[in-house]
N, C-alpha and C positions, 0 to 999 in steps of 0.2 A: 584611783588610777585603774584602768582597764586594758590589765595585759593579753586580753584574748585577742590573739591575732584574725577571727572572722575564719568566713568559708575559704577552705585551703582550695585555688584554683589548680585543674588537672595539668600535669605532664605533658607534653609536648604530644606525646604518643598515642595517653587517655586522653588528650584534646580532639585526636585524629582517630582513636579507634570509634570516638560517640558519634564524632558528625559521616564516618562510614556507615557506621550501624545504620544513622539515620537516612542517608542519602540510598544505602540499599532496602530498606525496608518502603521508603516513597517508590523507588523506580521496581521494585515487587508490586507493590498498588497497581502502580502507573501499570505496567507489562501483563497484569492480571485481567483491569479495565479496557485496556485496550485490545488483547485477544481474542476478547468475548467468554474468557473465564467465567469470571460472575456468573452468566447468563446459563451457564451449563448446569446450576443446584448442587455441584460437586464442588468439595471443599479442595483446599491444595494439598491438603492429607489424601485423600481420595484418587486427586488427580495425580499425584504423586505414583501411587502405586501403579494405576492405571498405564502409566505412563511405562514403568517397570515391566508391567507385566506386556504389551505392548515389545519391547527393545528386547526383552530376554526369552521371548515365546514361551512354552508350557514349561512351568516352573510352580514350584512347590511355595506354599507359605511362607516357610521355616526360612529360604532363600529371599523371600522378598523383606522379610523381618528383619535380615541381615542387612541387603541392599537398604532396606529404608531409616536402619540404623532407630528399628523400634519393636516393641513385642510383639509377640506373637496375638496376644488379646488384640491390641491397634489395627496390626493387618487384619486378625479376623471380621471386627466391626467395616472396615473400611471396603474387604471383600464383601462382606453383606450388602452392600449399600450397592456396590459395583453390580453383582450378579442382579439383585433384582432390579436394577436399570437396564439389563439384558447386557453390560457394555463386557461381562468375563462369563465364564462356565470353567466346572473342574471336571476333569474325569478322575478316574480311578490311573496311578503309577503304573506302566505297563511290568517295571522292574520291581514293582513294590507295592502289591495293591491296596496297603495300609493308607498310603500317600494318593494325595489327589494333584495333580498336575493344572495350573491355573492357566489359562489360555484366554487372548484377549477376542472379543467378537469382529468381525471387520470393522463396523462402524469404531469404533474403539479405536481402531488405528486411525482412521477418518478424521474422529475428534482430537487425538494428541496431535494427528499434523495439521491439523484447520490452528493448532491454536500453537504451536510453534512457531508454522508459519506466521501469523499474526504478531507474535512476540517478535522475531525478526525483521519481519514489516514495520514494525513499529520504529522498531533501536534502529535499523535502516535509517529511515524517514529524520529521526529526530537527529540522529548522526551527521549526515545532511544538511540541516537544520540549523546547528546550534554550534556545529565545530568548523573552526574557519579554515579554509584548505590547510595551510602552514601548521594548523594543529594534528594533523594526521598520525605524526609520529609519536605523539602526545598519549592521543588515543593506544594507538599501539603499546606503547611502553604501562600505560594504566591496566588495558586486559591481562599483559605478561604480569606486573604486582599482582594482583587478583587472582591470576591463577595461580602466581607460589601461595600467595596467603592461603590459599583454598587446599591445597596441600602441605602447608607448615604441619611436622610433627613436631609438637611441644611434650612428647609425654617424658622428656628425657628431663625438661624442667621443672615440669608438674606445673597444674594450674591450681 
């Protein structure tokens, strides 16, 4: 007799948090492919920063390590890669000459809004597309979930 009941199927929730996971992990592809990301040789670690450094103006490592919620080693490698692409330069902290201050090149700016814009072009276009007038509100109410998901502090539950 074979009392193993098999593979325990997920929770309503863990049903909903995989095919999220997976639904944003495609439309990152999709929104990368379509940007012209790829095309740049800069990883989204990279373009990440760039991106940071770009929106925050001359800003120190140690702050971008914060913002990108990774070591200091990561942004150093990621800033290497940036600078010799010409896309940052640091100078010397005028408050603190220990500190180097990270500033992005113009073209830098050029490239995060060629490919922002493009991202928004896109979810434009597809939005358009694929959602039928009467689902509008649909839409809207999905952004608003997304943005609390994206701000839930769970540290009071522990994960």
């Amino acid at each position: 007799m074979n009392t193993n009941p098999g593979p325990q199927q997920p929770s309503g929730s863990v049903a909903n948090a995989e095919r999220l996971q997976d639904a944003m992990k495609r439309l990152r592809a999709r929104l990368r492919a379509e940007s012209g990301q790829n095309a740049t040789g800069l990883t989204a670690t990279q373009l990440g920063v760039l991106a940071s450094v770009v929106r925050e103006g001359p800003v120190t490592a140690a702050r971008l390590a914060a913002l990108e919620h990774v070591t200091a080693q990561a942004i150093a490698q990621s800033l290497a890669v940036l600078k010799a692409a010409g896309l940052v330069h640091g100078e010397p902290d005028p408050q603190d000459g220990r500190k180097k201050l990270i500033s992005a090149d113009p073209s830098a700016t050029v490239l995060i809004d060629r490919l922002l814009t493009g991202r928004a072009s896109f979810l434009a276009r597809a939005i358009d597309q694929v959602v039928a007038p009467d689902e509008g509100a649909d839409v809207e109410k999905a952004i608003e979930l997304l943005e609390r998901l994206a701000e839930a502090d769970l540290s009071a539950g522990g994960i």
